[in-house]
N, C-alpha and C positions, 0 to 999 in steps of 0.2 A: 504494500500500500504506500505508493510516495504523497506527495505534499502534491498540494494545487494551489495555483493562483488566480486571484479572481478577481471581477470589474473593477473593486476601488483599486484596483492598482494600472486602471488605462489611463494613461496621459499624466500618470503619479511619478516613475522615472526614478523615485529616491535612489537606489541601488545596494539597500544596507543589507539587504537577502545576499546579492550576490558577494560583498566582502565576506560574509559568513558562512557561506558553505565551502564545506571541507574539500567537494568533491566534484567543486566547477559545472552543475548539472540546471545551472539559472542562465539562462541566454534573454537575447531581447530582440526584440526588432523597434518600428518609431510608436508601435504602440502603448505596447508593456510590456512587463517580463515574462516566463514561461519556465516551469520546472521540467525538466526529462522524466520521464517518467521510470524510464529502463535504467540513469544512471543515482538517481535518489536512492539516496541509503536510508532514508527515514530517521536521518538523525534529529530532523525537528529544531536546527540554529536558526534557522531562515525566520520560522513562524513567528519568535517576540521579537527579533531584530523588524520586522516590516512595520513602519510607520503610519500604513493608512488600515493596516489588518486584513488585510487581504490574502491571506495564507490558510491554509487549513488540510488536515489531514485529510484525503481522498474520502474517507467515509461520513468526514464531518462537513463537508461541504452543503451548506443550506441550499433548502430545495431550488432555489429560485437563482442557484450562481451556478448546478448542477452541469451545465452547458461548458463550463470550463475545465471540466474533465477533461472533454473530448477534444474543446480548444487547444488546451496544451500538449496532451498527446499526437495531436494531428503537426502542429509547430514545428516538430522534431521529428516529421515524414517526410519533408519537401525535401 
């Protein structure tokens, strides 16, 4: 189960997810960031370092960001 990111973090850009993971698995493009899903270790740094709270465990993800599951794992198909 990796981590996911979600809306508050479009056009948010802070990048304190990424200084924090161990295991370089937070990429971006111009919109927001995106976690790997296949390289997240579930170490869970990302989650209190994000400043708009936009981070949450795959299964914790509320119903209505659920969409960002699929977001981020598609991210990292292109």
């Amino acid at each position: 189960m990796a981590f996911v990111i979600t809306s508050p973090c479009k056009d948010e850009k802070a990048a304190e997810c990424v200084e924090v993971c161990p295991v370089d698995c937070i990429h971006s493009d111009e919109v927001m960031f995106y976690i790997d899903p296949d390289t997240c270790i579930e170490c869970g740094a990302c989650e209190p370092a994000c400043p708009v709270e936009a981070i949450y465990e795959e299964e914790m993800v509320p119903e209505e960001e659920k969409e960002y599951i699929q977001i981020n794992a598609d991210f990292f198909k292109k």
